[in-house]
C-alpha positions in Angstrom: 179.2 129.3 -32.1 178.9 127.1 -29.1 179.4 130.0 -26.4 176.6 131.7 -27.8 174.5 128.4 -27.6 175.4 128.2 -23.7 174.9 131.6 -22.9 179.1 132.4 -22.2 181.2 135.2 -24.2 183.8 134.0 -26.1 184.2 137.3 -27.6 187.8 138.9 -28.4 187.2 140.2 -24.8 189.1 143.4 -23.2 192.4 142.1 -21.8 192.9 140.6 -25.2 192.5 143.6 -26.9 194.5 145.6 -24.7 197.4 142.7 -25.9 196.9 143.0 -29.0 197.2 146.4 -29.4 200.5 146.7 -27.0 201.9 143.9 -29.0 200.9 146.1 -32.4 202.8 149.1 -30.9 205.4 147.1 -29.5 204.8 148.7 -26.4 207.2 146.3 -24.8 210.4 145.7 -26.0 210.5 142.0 -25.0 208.2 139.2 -26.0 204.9 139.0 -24.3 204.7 137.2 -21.1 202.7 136.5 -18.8 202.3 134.1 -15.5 200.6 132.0 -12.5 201.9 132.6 -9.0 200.3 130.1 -7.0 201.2 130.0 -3.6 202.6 126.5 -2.4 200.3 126.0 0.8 197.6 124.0 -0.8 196.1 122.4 -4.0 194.9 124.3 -7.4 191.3 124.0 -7.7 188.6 125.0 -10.6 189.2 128.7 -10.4 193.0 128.1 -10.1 192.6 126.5 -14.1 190.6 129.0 -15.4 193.4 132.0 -14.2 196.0 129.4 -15.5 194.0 128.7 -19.1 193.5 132.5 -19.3 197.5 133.8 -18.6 199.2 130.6 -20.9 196.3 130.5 -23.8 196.6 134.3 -24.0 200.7 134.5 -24.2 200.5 131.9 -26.9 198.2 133.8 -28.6 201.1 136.2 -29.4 204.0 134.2 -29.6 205.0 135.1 -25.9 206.1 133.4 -22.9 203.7 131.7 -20.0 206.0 131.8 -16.4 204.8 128.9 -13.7 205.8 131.4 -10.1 205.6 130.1 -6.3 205.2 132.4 -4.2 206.7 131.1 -1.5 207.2 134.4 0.7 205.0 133.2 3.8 206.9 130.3 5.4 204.0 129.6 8.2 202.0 127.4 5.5 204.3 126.7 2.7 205.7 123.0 1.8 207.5 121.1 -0.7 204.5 118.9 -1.3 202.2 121.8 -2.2 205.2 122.8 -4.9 205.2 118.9 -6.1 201.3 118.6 -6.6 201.2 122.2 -8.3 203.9 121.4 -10.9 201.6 117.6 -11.8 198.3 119.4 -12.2 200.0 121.7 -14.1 201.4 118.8 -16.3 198.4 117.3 -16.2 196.1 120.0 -17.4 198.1 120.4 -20.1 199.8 123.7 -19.4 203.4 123.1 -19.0 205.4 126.0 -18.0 208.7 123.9 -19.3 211.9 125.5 -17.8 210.0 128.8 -16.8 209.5 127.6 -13.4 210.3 130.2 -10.8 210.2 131.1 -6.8 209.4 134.1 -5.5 212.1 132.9 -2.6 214.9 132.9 -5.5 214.5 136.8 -5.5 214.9 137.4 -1.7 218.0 139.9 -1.9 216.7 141.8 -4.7 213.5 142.7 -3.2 215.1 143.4 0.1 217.6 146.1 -1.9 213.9 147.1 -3.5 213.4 147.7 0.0 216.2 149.8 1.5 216.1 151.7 -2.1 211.9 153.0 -0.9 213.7 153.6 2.3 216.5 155.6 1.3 214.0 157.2 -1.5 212.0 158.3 1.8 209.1 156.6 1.1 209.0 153.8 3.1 209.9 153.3 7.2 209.5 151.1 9.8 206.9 150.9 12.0 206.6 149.6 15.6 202.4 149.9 16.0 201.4 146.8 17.4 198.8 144.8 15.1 195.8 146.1 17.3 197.3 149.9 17.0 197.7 149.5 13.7 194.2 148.8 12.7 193.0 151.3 14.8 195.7 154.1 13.1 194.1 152.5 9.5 190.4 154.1 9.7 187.9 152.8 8.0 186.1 152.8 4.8 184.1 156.5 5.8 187.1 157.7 8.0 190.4 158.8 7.0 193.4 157.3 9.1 195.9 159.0 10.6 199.8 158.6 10.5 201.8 156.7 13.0 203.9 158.1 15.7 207.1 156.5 13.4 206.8 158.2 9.7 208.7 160.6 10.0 211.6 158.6 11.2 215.1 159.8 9.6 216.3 157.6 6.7 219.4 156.4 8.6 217.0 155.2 11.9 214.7 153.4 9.6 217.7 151.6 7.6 219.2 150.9 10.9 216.0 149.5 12.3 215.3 147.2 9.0 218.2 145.7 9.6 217.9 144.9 12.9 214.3 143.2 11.4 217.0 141.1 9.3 219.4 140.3 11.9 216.3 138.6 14.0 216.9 141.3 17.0 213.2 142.3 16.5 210.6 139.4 17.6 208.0 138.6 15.3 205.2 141.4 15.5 207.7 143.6 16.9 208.2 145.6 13.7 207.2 146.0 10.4 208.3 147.9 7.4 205.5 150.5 6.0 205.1 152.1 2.6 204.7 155.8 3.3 201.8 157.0 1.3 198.9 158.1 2.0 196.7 157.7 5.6 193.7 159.1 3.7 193.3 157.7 1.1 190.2 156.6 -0.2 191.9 153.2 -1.1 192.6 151.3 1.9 195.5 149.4 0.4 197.0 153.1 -0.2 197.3 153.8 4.0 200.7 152.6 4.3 200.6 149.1 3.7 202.5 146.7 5.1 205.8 145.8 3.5 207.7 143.6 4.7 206.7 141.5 8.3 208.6 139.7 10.3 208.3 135.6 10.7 211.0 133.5 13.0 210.2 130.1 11.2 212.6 128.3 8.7 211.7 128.1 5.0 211.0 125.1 3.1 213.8 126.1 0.3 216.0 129.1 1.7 216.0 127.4 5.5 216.8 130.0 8.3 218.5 132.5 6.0 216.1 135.0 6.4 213.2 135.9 9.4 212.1 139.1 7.4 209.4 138.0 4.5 208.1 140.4 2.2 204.3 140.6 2.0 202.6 140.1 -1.8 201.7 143.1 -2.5 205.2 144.1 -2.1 207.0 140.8 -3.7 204.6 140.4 -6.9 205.1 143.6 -9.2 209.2 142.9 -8.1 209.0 139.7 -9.3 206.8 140.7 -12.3 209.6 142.7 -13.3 212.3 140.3 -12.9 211.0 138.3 -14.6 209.9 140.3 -17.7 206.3 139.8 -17.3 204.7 142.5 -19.5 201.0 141.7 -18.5 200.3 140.7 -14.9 196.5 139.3 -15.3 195.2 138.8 -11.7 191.5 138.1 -10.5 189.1 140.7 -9.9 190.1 140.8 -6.1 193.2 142.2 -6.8 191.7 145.1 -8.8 192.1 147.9 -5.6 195.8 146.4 -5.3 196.5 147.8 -8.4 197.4 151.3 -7.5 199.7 149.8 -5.2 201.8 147.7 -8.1 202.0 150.6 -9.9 203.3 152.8 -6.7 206.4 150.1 -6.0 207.0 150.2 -9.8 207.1 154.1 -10.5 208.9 154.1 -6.7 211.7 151.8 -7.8 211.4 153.6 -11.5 211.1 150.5 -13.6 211.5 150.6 -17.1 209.3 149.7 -19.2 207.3 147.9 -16.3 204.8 145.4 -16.0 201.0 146.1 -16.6 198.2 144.6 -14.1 194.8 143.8 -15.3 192.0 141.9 -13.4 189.7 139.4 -14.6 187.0 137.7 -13.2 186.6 135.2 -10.1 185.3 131.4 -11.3 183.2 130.0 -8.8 180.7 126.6 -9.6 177.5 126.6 -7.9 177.4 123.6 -5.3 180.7 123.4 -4.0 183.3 125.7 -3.0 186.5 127.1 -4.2 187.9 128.9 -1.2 191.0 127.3 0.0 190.4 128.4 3.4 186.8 126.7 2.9 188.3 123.8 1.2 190.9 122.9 4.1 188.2 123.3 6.8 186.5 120.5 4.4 189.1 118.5 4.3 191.2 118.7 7.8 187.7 117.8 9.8 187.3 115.2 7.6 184.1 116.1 5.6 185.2 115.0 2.5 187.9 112.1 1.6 191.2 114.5 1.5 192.3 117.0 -1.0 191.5 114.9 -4.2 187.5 113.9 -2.8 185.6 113.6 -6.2 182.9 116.3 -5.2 185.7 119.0 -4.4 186.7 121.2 -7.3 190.2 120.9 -6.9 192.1 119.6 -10.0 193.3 116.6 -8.1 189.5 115.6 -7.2 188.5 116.4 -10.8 191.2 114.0 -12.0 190.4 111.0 -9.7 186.2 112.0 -10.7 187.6 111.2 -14.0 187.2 114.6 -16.0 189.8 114.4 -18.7 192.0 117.9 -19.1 190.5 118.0 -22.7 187.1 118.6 -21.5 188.1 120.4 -18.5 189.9 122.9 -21.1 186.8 122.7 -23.6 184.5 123.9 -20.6 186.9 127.2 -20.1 187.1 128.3 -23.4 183.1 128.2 -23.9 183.2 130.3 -20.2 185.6 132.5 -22.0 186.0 136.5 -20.3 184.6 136.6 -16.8 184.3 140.3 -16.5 183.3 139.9 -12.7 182.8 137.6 -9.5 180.4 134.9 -11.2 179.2 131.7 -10.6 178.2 128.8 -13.2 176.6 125.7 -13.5 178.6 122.7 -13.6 176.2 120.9 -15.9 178.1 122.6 -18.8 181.1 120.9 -17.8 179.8 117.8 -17.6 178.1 118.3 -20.9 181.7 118.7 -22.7 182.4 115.6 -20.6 179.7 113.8 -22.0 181.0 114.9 -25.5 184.3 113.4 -25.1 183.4 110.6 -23.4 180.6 109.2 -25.8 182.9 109.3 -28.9 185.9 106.9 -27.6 184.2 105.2 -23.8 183.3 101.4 -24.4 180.5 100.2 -23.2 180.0 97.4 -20.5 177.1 95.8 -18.6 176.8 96.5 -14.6 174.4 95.6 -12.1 174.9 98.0 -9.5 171.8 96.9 -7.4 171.6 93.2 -8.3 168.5 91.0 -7.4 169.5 86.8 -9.3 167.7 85.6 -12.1 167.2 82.0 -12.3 166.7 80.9 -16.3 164.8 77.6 -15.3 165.2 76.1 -19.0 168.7 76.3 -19.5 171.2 73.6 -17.8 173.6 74.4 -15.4 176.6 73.8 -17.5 175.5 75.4 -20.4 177.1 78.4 -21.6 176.1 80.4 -24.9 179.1 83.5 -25.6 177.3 86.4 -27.4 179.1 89.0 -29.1 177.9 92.2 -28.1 179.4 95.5 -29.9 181.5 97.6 -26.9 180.2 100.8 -28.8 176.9 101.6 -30.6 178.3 104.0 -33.1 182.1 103.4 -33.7 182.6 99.4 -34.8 186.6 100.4 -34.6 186.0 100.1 -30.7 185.3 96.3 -31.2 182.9 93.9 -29.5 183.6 91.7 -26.7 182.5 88.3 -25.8 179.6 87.7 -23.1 178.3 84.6 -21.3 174.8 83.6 -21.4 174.1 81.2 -18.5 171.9 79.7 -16.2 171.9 82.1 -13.3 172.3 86.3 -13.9 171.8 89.2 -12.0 169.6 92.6 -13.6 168.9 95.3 -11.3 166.4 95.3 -8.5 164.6 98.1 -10.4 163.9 96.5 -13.4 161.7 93.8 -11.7 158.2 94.9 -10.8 156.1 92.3 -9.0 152.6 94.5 -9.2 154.0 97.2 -12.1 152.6 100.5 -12.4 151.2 102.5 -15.3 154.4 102.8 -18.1 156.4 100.2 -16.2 157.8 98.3 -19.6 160.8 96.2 -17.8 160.3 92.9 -16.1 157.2 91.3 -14.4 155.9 88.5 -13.3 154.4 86.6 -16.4 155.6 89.7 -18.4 158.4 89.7 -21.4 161.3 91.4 -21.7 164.4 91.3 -24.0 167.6 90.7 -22.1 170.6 93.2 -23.7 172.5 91.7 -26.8 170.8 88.0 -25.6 167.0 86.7 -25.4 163.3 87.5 -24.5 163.0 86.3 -21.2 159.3 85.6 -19.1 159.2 85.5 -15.1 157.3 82.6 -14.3 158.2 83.1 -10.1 159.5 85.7 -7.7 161.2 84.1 -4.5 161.1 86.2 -1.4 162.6 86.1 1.7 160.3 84.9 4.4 161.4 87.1 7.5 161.6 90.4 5.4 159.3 89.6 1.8 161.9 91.0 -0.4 162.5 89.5 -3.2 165.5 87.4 -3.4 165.3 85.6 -6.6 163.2 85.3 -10.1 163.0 82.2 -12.2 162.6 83.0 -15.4 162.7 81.0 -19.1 164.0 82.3 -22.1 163.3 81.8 -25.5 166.2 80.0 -28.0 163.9 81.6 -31.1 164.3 85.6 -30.2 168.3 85.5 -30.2 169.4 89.0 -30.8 170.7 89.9 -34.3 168.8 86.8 -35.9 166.1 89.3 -37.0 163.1 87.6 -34.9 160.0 89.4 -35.6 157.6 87.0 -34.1 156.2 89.5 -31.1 157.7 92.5 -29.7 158.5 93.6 -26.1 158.6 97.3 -25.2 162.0 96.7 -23.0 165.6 96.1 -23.0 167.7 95.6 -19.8 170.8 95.2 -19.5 172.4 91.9 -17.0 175.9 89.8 -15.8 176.3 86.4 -15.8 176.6 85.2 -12.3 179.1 82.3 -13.4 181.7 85.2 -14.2 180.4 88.7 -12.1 183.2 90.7 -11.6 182.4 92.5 -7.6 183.3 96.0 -7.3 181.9 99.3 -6.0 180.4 101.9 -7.5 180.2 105.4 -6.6 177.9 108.1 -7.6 178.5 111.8 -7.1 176.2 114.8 -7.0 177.4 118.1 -6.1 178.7 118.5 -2.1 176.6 121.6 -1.3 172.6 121.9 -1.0 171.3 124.2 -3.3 169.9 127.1 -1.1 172.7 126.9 1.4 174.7 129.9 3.0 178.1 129.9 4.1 178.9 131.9 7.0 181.4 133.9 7.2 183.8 132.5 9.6 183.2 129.0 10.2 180.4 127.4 8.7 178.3 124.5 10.1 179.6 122.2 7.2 177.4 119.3 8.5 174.1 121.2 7.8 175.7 123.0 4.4 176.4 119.1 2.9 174.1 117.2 0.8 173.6 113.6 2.4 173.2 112.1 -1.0 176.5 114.0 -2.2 178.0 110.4 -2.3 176.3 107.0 -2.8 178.0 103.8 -3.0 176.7 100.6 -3.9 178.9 98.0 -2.4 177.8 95.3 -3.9 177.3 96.0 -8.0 178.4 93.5 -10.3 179.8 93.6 -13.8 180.4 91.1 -16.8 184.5 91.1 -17.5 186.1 94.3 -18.7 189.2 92.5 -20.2 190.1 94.9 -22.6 189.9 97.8 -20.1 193.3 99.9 -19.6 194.5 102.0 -16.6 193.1 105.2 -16.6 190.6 104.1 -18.9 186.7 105.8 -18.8 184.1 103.4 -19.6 179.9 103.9 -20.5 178.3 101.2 -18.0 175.1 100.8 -19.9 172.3 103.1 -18.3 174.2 104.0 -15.4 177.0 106.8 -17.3 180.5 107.3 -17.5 182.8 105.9 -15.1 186.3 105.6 -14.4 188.0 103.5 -11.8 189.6 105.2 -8.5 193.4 104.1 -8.8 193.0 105.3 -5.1 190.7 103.1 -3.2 190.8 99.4 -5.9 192.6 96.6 -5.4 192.7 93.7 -7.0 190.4 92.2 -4.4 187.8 94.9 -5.0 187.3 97.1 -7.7 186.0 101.0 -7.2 184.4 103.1 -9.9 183.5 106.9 -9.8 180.5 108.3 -12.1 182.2 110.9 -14.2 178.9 112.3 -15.7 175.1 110.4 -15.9 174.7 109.5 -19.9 171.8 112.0 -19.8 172.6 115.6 -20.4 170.3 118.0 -18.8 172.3 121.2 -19.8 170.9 122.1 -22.7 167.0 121.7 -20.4 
């Protein structure tokens, strides 16, 4: 019941109905399949999980086959490292195509052939429009277009032409090769789209072997049927391309061939999931590169420290997106916070540290108090603190002249230090050039030891502290989402510097923390009162540790 709680339909939506009932009627006569075509010229983000979560969770839920694709047909912005990075988020997230791993670039004969067969067929030509022409010939949405001075070509000019396009004696732009359907159509993808294009620039995989690509619209239900993909589940945007995969299937008279259906777009309020938006981002140096904490591409959700478990929890509550939607990210940090709290120990940090001076304890005394490294779950063990003479607590929880409901630390006030003693501030030092406090001398008492079952007098607060003698430095960072709230993107190119929140990122350079001796690579951690973190394997060293915020420990979804 928990997508009803959060508002989200979970329900046996329309794209799994439709597979169940094909796969009733055996409708195809091959095991249902589906697949993700990424194309290699960037990094998968949010929306790029949820379409991968939605074709692989929906094949296994009949038994079928889930195909990882590249579609690597544009060799202007393709690269190697893009096909790398896809194939470890993939991995990482949990989705693992195994030895289905394909490339679009694999099929380049066979969907020239499919070519010169819509050529021969007399349905398809080539075209010698330049770009500007072209549009203009197109129409618009209220006007029809009209054809070009080239459709009516004979079969053996246009063959002879399209292989001149393949021979490289046509420079780019020179040529293309045109569907022949229909200039009026209400449908603008209908008005003789654009086949194949030429592109004098070597490949990443097939090298110089071809300068004729085909376009997607063209490649994908080819490839589809290749392949044996019997549902081809695309986002909503592709939902008016549709006609046209059907067109090039009945054209090249498929058997049996591939059915399209469209789901929803995810976007997440406060940041963006455009790739075009997300380069600008990252190339003008906006953000710390591809995997920046506060982007929502899976590499920046990794090094925030979301786990694929909850990332996967957070998609199935989504369930169907019927349409173009946007959602709050607070649900995905709730199913963070789920995870997290059930297996994250739990350590002291002082992120804003002001020293604490406990006048009535020697200098070389040290006390080691066994504190519990979870509150519910005694399987997660304790660890051993130091109690000593000097400590740091956070700036915050020291108020000189407190205000109403202010139950921490004061002067000639109590308060009970975490897992140790009642301490009383007798001074506050202060710096004399700019009166802030520097220092607070302090006394504890032996008798209130934590655990020992002191009932002599109560104090209203607990704080949490480190031991100066062993105060581990590092960073911390805390993350809040990248975009204001009432922003608007333009269109083209947005003024990213007025779109950004200024507090998207804070670090505190100069936190403290007791010893985490028993923490692992990789491993997240609750830093008491201040959330879940994980350590950025990116920017610590051994010098200097660096901790992202996964999630606050307050969860303000349910609010």
């Amino acid at each position: 019941m928990m997508e009803k709680e959060f508002g989200y339909e979970n329900e046996s939506h329309l794209l799994e109905k439709m597979m169940e009932k094909d796969f009733q009627s055996q409708r195809f006569h091959r095991p249902i399949c589906t697949r993700f075509p990424p194309e290699p010229n960037g990094y998968l983000h949010v929306g790029s999980a949820y379409a991968i979560h939605m074709n692989a969770t929906l094949a296994q839920k009949f038994g079928g086959k889930f195909h990882l694709r590249f579609d690597d047909t544009n060799p202007l912005k393709e690269d190697a490292k893009f096909v790398e990075a896809i194939l470890e988020d993939i991995k990482w997230l949990g989705y693992d195509p195994g030895h289905h791993v394909y490339y679009g670039s694999d099929y380049a004969e066979m969907i020239y052939e499919a070519a010169v067969k819509l050529i021969r067929k007399g349905v398809a030509y080539v075209c010698e429009l330049r770009n500007e022409e072209m549009v203009m010939y197109r129409g618009t949405l209220t006007e029809a277009g009209k054809d070009s001075p080239y459709r009516n070509r004979s079969v053996e000019e246009n063959l002879e032409r399209f292989q001149d396009m393949r021979e490289g004696r046509m420079s780019a732009g020179a040529g293309v090769l045109r569907a022949k359907i229909d200039m009026g159509s209400p449908n603008m993808n209908l008005r003789d789209p654009v086949l194949y294009r030429i592109i004098h620039t070597e490949h990443y995989r097939t090298g110089n072997d071809w300068c004729i690509y085909p376009m997607y619209d063209f490649a994908h239900p080819i490839q589809d049927r290749i392949e044996g993909i019997t549902h081809s589940l695309c986002s909503i945007e592709f939902k008016d391309h549709r006609p046209l995969y059907e067109w090039v299937l009945e054209q090249l008279e498929c058997e049996e061939p591939p059915y399209q259906r469209e789901f929803g777009r995810l976007n997440v309020s406060g940041t963006v999931t455009s790739k075009r938006y997300l380069r600008q981002l990252v190339e003008e140096g906006f953000v710390d590169g591809w995997d920046d904490p506060r982007l929502p591409t899976l590499r920046g959700m990794r090094r925030r420290g979301y786990s694929p478990e909850s990332i996967k929890s957070w998609l199935n509550a989504l369930g169907l997106i019927r349409h173009q939607s946007t959602v709050d990210p607070q649900l995905l940090d709730h199913f963070a916070r789920i995870e997290l709290k059930k297996k994250a120990k739990g350590y002291m940090i002082v992120i804003d540290p002001i020293k604490v001076v406990i006048t009535n304890l020697k200098e070389e005394e040290v006390e080691w108090l066994t504190i519990p490294c979870h509150t519910e779950d005694e399987q997660l063990g304790s660890r051993e603190v130091a109690f000593t003479k000097e400590l740091y607590i956070e700036r915050e929880d020291f108020m000189e002249n407190p205000i109403e409901g202010f139950h921490r630390l004061t002067r000639d006030g109590e308060v009970r230090l975490k897992g140790a003693y009642f301490i009383r501030c007798q001074q506050a030092i202060k710096d004399e050039r700019t009166g802030l406090i520097t220092e607070l001398h302090c006394t504890y008492d032996p008798l209130t030891k934590s655990g020992t079952g002191f009932k002599g007098r109560k104090v209203k607060g607990t704080i949490h502290w480190v031991s100066a003698k062993d105060a581990v430095p590092l960073e911390v960072r805390l993350y809040r989402s990248l975009l204001k709230s009432d922003v608007h993107i333009a269109e083209e190119h947005p003024d990213w510097a007025s779109c950004i929140q200024p507090d998207s990122l804070v670090r505190y350079t100069n936190a403290v923390a007791e010893p985490m001796l028993q923490l692992h690579a990789g491993e997240a951690v609750q830093f008491v009162r201040h959330g879940y973190f994980i350590e950025d394997a990116k920017d610590s060293s051994k010098e200097r540790l660096v901790f992202n915020r996964i999630v606050p420990l307050k969860d303000t979804w349910k609010k």
